[in-house]
N, CA, C and O atoms as a GROMACS GRO file, in nm:
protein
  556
    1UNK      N    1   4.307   0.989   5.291
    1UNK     CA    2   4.176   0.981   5.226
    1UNK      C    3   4.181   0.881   5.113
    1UNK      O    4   4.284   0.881   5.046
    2UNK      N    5   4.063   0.775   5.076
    2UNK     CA    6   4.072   0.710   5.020
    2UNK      C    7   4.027   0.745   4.861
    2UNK      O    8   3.982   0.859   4.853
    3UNK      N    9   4.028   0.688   4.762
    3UNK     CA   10   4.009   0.722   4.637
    3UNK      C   11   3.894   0.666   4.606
    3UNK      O   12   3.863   0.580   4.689
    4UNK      N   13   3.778   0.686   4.479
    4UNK     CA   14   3.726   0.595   4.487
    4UNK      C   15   3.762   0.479   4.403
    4UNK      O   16   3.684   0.386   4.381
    5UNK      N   17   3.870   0.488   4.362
    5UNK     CA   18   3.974   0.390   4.292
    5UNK      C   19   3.995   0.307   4.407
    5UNK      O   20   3.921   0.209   4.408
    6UNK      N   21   4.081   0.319   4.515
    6UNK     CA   22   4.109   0.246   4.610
    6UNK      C   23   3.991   0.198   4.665
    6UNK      O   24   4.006   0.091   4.724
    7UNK      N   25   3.891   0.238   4.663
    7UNK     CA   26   3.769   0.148   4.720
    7UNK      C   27   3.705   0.100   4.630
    7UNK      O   28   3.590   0.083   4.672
    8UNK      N   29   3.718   0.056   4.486
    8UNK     CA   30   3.700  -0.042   4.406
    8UNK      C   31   3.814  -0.127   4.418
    8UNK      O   32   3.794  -0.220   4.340
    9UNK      N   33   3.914  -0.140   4.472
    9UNK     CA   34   3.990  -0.255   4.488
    9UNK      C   35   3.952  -0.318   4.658
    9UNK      O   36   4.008  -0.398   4.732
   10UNK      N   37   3.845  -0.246   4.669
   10UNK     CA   38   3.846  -0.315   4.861
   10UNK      C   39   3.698  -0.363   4.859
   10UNK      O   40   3.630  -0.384   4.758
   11UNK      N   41   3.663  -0.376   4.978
   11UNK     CA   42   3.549  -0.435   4.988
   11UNK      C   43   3.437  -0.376   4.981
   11UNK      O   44   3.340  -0.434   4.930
   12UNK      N   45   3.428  -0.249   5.030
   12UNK     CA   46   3.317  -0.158   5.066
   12UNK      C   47   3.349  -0.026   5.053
   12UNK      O   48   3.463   0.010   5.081
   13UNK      N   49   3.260   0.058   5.011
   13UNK     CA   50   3.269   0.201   5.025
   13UNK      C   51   3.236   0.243   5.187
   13UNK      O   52   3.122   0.210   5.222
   14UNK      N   53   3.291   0.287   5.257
   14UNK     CA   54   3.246   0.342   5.369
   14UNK      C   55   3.152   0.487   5.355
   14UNK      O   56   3.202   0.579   5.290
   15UNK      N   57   3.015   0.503   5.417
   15UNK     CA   58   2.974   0.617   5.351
   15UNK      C   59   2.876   0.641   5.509
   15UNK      O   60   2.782   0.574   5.553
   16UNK      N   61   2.935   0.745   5.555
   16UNK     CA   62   2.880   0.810   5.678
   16UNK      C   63   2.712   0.843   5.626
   16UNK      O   64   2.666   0.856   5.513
   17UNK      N   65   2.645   0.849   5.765
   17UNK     CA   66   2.514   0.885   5.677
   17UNK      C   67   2.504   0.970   5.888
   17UNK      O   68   2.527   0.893   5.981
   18UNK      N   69   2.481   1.076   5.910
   18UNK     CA   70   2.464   1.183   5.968
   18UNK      C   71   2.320   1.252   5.980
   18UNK      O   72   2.267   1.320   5.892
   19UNK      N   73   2.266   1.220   6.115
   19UNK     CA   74   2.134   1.264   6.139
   19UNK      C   75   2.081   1.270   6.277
   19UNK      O   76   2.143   1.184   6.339
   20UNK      N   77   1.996   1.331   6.356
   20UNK     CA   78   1.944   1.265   6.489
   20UNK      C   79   1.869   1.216   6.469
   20UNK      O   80   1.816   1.180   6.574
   21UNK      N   81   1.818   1.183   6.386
   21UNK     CA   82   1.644   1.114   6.371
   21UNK      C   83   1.693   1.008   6.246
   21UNK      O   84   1.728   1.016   6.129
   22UNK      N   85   1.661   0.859   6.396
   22UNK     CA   86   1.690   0.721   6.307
   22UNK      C   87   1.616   0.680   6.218
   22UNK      O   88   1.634   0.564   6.178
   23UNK      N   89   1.526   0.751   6.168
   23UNK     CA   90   1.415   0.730   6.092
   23UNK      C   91   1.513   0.804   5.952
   23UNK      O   92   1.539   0.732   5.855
   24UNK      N   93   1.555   0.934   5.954
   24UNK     CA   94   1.580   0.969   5.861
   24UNK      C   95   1.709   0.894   5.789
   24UNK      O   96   1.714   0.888   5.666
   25UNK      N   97   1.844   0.823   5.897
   25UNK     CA   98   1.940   0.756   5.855
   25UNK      C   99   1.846   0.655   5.750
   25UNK      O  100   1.841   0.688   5.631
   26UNK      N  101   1.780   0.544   5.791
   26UNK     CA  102   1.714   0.447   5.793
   26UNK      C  103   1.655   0.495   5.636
   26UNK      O  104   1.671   0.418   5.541
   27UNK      N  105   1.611   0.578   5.625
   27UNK     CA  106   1.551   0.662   5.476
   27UNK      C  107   1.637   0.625   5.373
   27UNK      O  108   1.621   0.546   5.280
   28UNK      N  109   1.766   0.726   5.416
   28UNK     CA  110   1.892   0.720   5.326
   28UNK      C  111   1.967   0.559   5.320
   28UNK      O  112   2.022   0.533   5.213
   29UNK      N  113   1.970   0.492   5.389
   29UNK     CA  114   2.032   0.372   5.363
   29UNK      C  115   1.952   0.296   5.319
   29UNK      O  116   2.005   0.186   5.301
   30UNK      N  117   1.810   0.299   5.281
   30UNK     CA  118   1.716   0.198   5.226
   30UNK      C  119   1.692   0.263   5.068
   30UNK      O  120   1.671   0.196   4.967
   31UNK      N  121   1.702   0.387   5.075
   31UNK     CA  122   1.706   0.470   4.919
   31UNK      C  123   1.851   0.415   4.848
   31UNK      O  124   1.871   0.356   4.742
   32UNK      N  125   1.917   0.449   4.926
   32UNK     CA  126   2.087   0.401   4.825
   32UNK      C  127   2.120   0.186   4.815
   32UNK      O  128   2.180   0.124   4.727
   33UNK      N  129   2.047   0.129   4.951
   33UNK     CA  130   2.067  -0.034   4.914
   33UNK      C  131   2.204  -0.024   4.951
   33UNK      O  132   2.268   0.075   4.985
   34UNK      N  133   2.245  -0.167   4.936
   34UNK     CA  134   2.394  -0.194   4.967
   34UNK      C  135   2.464  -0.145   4.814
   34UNK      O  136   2.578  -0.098   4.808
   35UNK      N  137   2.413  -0.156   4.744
   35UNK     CA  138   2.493  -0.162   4.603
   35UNK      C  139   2.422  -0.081   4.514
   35UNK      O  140   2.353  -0.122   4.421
   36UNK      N  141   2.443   0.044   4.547
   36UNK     CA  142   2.351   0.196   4.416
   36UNK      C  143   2.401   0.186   4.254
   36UNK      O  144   2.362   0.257   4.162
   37UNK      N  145   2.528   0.046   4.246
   37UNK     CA  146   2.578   0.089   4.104
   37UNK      C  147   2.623  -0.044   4.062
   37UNK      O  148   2.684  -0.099   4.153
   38UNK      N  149   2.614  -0.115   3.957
   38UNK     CA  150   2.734  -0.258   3.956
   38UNK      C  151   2.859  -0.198   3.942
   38UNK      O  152   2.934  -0.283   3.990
   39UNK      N  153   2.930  -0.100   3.905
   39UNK     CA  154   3.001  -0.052   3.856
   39UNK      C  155   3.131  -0.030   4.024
   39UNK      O  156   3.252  -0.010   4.022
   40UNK      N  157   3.032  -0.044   4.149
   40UNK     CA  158   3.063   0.009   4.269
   40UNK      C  159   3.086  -0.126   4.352
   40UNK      O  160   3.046  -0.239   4.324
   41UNK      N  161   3.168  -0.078   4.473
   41UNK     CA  162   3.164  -0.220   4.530
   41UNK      C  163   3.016  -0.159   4.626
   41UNK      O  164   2.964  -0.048   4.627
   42UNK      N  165   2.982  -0.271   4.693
   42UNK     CA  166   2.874  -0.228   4.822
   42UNK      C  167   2.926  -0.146   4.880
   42UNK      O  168   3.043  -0.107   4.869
   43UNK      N  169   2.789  -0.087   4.997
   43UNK     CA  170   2.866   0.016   5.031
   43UNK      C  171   2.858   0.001   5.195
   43UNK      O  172   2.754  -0.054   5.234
   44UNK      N  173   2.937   0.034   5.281
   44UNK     CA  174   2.910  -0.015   5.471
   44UNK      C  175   2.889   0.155   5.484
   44UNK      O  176   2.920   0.254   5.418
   45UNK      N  177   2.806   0.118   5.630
   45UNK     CA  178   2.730   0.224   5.639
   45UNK      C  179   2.781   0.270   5.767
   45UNK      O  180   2.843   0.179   5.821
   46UNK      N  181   2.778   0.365   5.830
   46UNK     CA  182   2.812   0.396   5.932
   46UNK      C  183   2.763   0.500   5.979
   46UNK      O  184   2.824   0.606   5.962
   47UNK      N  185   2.649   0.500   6.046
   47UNK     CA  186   2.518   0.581   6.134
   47UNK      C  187   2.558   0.666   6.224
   47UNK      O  188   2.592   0.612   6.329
   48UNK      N  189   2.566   0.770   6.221
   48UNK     CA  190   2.586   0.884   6.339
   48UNK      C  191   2.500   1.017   6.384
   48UNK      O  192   2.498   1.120   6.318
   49UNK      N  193   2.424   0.996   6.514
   49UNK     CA  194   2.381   1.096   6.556
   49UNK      C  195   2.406   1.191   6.628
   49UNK      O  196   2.322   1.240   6.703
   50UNK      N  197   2.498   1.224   6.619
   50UNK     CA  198   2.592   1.327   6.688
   50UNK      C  199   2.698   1.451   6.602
   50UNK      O  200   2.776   1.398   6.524
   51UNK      N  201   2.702   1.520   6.606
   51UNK     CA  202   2.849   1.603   6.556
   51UNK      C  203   2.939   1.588   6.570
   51UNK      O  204   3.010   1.585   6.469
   52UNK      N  205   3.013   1.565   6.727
   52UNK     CA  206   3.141   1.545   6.732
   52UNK      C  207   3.175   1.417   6.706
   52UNK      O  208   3.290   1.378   6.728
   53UNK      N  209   3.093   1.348   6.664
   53UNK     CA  210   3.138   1.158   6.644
   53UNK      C  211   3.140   1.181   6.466
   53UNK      O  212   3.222   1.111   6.407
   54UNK      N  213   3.057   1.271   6.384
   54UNK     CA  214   3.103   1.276   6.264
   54UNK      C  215   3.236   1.332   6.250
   54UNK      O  216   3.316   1.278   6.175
   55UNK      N  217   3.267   1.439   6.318
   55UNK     CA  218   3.407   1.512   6.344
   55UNK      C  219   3.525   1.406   6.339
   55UNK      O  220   3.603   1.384   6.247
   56UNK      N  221   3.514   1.341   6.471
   56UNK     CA  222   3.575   1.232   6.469
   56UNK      C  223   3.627   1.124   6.360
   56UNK      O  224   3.740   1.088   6.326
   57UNK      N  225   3.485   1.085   6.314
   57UNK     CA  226   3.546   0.979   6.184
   57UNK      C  227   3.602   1.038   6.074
   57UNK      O  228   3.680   0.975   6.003
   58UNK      N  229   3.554   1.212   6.039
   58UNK     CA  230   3.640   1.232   5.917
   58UNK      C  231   3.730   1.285   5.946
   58UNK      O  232   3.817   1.297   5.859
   59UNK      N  233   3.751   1.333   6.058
   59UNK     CA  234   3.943   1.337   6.069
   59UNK      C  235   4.029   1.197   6.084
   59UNK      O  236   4.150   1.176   6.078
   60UNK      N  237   3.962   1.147   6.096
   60UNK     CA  238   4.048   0.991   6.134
   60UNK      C  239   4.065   0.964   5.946
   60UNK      O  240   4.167   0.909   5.906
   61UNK      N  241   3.966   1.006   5.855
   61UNK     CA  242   3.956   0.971   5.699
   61UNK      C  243   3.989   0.815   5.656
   61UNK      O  244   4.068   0.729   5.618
   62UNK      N  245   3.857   0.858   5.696
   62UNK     CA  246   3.822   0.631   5.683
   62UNK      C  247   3.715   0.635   5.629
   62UNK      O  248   3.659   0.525   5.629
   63UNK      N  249   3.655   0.721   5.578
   63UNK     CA  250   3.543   0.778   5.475
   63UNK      C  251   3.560   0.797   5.348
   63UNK      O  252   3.639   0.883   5.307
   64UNK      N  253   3.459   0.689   5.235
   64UNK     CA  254   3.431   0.758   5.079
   64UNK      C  255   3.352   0.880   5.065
   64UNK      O  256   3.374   0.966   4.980
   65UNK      N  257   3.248   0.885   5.161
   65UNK     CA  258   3.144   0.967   5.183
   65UNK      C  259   3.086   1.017   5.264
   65UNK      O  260   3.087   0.936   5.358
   66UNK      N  261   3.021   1.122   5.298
   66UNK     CA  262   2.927   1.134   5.398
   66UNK      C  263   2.846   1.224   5.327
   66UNK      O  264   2.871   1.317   5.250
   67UNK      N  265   2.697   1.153   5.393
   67UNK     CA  266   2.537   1.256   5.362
   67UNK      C  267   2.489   1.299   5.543
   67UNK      O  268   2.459   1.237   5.645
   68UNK      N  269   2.502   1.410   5.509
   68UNK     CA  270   2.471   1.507   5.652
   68UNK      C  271   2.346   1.616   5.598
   68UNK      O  272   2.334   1.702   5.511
   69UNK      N  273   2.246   1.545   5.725
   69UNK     CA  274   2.097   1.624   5.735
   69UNK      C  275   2.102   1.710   5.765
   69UNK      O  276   2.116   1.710   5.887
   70UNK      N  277   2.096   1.862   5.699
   70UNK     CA  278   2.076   1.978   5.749
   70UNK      C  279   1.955   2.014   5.815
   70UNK      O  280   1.924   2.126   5.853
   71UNK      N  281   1.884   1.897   5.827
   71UNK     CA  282   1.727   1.952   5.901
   71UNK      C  283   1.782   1.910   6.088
   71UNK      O  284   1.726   1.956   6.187
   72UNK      N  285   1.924   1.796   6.090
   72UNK     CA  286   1.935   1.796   6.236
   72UNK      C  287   1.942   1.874   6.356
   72UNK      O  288   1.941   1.991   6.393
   73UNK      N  289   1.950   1.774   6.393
   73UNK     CA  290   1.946   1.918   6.577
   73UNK      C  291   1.992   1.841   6.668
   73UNK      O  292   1.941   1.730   6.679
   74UNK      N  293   2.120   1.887   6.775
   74UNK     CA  294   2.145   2.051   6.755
   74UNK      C  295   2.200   2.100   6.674
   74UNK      O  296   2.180   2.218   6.645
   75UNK      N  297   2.310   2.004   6.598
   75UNK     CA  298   2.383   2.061   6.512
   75UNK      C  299   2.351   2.036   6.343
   75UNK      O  300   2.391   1.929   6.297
   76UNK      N  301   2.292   2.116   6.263
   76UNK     CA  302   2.264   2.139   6.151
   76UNK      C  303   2.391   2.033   6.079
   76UNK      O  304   2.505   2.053   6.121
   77UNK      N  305   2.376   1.945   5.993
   77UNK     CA  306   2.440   1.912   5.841
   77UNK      C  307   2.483   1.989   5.743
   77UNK      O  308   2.564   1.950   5.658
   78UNK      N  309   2.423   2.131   5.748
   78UNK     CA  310   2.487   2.229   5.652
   78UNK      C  311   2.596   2.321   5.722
   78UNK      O  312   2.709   2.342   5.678
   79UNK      N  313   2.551   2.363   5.819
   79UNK     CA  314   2.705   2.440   5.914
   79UNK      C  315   2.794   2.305   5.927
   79UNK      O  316   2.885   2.321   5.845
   80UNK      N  317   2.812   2.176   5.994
   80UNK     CA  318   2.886   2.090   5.988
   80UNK      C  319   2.953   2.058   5.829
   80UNK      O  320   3.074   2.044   5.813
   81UNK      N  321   2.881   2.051   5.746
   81UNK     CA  322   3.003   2.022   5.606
   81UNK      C  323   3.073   2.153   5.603
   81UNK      O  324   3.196   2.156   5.610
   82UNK      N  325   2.995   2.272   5.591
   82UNK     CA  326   3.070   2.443   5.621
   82UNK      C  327   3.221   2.418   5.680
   82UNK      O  328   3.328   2.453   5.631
   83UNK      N  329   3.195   2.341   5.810
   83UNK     CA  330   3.325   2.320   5.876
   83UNK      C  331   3.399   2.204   5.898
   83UNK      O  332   3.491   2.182   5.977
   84UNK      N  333   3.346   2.135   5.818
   84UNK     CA  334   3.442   2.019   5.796
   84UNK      C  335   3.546   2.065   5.650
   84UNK      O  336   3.667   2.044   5.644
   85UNK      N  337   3.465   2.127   5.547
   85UNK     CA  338   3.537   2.173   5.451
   85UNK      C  339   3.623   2.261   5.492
   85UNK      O  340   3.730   2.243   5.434
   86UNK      N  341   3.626   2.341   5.560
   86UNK     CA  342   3.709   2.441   5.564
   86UNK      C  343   3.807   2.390   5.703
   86UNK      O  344   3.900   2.468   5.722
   87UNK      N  345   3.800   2.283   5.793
   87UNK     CA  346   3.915   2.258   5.881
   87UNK      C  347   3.915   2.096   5.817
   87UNK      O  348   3.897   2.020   5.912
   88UNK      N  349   3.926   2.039   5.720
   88UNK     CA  350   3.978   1.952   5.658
   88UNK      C  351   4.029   1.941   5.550
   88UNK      O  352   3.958   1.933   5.450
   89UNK      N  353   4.138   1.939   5.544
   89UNK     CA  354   4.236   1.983   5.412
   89UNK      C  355   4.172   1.893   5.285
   89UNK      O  356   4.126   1.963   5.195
   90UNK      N  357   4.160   1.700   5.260
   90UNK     CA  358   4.165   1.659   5.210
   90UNK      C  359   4.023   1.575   5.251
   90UNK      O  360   4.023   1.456   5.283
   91UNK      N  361   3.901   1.663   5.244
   91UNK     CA  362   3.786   1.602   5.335
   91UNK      C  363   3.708   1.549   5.176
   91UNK      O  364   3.719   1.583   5.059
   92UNK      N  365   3.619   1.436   5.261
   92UNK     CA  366   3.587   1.354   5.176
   92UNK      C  367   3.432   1.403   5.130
   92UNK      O  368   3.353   1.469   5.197
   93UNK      N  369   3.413   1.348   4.986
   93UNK     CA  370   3.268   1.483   4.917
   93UNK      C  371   3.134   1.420   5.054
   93UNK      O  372   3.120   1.324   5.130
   94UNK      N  373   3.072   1.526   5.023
   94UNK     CA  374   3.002   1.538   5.119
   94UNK      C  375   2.858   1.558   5.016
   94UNK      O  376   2.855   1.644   4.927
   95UNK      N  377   2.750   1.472   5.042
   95UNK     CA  378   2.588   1.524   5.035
   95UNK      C  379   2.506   1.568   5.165
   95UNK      O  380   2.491   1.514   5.274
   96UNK      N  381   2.453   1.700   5.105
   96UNK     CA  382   2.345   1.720   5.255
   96UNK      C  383   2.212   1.707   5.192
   96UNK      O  384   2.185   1.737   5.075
   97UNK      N  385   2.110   1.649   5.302
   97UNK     CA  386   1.988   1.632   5.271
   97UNK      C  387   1.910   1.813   5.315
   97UNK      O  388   1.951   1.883   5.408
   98UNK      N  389   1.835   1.839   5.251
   98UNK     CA  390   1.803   2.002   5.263
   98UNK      C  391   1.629   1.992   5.290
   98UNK      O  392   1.548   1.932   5.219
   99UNK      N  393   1.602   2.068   5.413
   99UNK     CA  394   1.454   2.108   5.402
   99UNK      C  395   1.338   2.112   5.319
   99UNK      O  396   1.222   2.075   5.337
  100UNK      N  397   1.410   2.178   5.204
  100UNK     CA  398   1.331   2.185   5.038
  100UNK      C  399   1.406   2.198   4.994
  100UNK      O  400   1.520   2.190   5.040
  101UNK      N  401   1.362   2.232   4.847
  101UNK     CA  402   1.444   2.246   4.712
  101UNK      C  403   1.514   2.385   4.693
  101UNK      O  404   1.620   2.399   4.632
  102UNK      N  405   1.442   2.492   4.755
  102UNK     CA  406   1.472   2.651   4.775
  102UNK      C  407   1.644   2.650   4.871
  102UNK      O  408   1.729   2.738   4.852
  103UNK      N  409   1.661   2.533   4.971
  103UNK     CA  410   1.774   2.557   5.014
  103UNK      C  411   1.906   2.500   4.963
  103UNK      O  412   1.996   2.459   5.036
  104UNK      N  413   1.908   2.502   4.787
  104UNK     CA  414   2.017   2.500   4.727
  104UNK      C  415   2.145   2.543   4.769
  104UNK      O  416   2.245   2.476   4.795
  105UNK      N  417   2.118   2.705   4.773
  105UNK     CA  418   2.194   2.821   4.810
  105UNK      C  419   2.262   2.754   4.914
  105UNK      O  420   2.377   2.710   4.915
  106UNK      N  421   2.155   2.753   5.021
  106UNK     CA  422   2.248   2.682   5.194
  106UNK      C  423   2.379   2.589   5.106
  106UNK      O  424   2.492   2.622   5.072
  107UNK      N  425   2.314   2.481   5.091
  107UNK     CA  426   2.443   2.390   4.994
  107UNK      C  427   2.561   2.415   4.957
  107UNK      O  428   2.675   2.374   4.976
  108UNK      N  429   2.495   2.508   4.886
  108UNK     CA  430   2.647   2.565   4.765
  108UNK      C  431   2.745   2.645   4.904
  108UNK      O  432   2.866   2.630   4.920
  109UNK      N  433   2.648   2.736   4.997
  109UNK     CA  434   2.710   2.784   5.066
  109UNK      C  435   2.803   2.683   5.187
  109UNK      O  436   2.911   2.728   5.228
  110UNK      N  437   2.764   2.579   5.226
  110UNK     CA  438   2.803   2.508   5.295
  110UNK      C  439   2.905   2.387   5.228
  110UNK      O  440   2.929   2.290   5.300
  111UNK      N  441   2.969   2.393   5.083
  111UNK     CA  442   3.067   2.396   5.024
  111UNK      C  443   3.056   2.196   4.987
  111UNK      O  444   3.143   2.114   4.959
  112UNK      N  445   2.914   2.186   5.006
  112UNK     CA  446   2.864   2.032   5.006
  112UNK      C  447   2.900   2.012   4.832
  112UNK      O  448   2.923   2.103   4.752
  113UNK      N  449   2.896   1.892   4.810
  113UNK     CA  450   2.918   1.845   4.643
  113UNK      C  451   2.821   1.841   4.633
  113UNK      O  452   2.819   1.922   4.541
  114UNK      N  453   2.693   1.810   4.649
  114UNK     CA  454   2.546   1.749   4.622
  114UNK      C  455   2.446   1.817   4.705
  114UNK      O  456   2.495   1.888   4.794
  115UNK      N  457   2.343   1.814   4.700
  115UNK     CA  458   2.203   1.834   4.821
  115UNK      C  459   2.072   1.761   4.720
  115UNK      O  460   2.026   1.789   4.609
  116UNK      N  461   2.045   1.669   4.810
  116UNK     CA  462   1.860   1.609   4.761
  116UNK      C  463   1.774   1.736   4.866
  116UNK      O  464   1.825   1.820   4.940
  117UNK      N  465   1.690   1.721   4.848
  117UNK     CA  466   1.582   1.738   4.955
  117UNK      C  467   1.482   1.668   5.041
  117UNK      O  468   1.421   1.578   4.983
  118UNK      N  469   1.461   1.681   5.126
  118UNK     CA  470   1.352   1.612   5.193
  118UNK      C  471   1.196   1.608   5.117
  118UNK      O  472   1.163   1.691   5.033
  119UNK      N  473   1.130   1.526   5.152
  119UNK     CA  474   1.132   1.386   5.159
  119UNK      C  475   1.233   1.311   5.070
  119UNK      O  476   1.221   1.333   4.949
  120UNK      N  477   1.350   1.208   5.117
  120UNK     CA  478   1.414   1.179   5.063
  120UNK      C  479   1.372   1.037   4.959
  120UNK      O  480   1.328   0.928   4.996
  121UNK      N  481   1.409   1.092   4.797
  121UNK     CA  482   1.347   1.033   4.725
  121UNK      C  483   1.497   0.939   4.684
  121UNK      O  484   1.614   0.979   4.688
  122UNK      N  485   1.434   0.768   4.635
  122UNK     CA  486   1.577   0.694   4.643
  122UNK      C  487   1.700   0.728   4.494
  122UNK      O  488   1.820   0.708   4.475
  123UNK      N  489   1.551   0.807   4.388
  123UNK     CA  490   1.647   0.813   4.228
  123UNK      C  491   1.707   0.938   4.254
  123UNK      O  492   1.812   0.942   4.192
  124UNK      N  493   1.691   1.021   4.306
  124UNK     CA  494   1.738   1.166   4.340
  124UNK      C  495   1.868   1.150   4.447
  124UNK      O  496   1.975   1.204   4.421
  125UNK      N  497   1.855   1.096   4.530
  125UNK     CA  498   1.970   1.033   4.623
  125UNK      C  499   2.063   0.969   4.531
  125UNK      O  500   2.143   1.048   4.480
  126UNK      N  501   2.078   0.828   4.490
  126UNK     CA  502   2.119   0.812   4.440
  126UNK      C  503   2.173   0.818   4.280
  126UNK      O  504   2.260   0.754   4.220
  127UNK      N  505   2.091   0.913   4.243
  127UNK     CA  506   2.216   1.019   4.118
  127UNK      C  507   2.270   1.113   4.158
  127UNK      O  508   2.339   1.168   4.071
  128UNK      N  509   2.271   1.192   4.324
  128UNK     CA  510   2.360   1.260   4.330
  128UNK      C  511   2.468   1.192   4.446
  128UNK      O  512   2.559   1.274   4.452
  129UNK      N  513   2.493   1.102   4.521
  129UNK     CA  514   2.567   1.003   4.538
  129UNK      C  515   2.695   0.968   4.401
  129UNK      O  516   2.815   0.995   4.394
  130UNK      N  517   2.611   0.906   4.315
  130UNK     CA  518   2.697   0.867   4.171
  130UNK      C  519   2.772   0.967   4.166
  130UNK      O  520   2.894   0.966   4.178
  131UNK      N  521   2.681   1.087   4.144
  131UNK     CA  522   2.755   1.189   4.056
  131UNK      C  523   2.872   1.242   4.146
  131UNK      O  524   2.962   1.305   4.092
  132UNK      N  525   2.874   1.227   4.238
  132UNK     CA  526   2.986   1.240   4.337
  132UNK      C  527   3.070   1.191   4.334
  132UNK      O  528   3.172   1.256   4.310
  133UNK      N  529   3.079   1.049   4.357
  133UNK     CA  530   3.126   0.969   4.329
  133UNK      C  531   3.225   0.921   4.225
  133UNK      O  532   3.335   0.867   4.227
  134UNK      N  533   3.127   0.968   4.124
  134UNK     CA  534   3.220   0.938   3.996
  134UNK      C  535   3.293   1.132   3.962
  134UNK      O  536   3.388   1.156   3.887
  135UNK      N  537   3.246   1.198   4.011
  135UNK     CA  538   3.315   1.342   3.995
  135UNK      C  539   3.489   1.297   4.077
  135UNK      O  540   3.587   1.288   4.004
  136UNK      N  541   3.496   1.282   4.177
  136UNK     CA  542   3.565   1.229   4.290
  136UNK      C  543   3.685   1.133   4.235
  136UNK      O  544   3.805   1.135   4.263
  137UNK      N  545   3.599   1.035   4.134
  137UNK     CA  546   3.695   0.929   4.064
  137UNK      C  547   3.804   1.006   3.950
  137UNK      O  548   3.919   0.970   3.926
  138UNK      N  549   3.752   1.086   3.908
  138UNK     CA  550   3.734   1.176   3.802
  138UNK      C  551   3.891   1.270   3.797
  138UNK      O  552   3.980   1.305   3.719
  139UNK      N  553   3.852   1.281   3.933
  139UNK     CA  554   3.986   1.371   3.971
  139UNK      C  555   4.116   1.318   4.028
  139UNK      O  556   4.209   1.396   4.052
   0.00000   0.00000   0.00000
């Protein structure tokens, strides 16, 4: 797993963005931009509508990040971080996008660092991105 130390010495943050609906990826990568921080390098994006293809890339841990939609289908963003946290030893912070604001709880329960809510707004995204981010650096 990379640091976000080590990905200020590289080129890009790699930051999964997890959804079935290309509309909603497309949301999140136009809210965050290539570059959410000067402080950050850009960030490469890497689009997945599927579960077992997110599975895939964060066991391989070639990931700074991933934001996983709990509104997807079939497989929910909040049961998927649930179990990525708990069968990935050294898994990388995770934001889920949430239905509303009431499904905090889901969040906390699904062991995510962050949750915005839908409609995804770009200053709310990206301060809890940062705050990840720099929590992450932190440690």
């Amino acid at each position: 797993m990379r640091t976000v130390a080590d990905a200020n010495r590289s080129t890009a943050l790699r930051v999964l963005v997890y959804s079935n609906d290309a509309d909603t990826r497309s949301q999140v990568m136009l809210a965050l931009g290539r570059r959410p921080h000067p402080d950050l390098p850009p960030i490469e994006y890497l689009e997945v509508a599927t579960a077992p293809i997110v599975i895939e890339h964060m066991d391989a841990a070639e990931l700074d990040l991933a934001i996983l939609d709990g509104e997807s289908a079939p497989t929910g963003g909040l049961g998927l971080a649930k179990q990525l946290k708990d069968e990935i030893a050294d898994c990388p912070p995770i934001v889920v996008l949430t239905g509303r604001p009431d499904d905090v709880w889901l969040a906390n329960w699904s062991r995510a660092e962050a949750a915005v809510s839908h409609p995804i707004d770009p200053i709310r995204l990206t301060d809890a991105v940062l705050g990840v981010l720099r929590s992450r650096s932190a440690a």
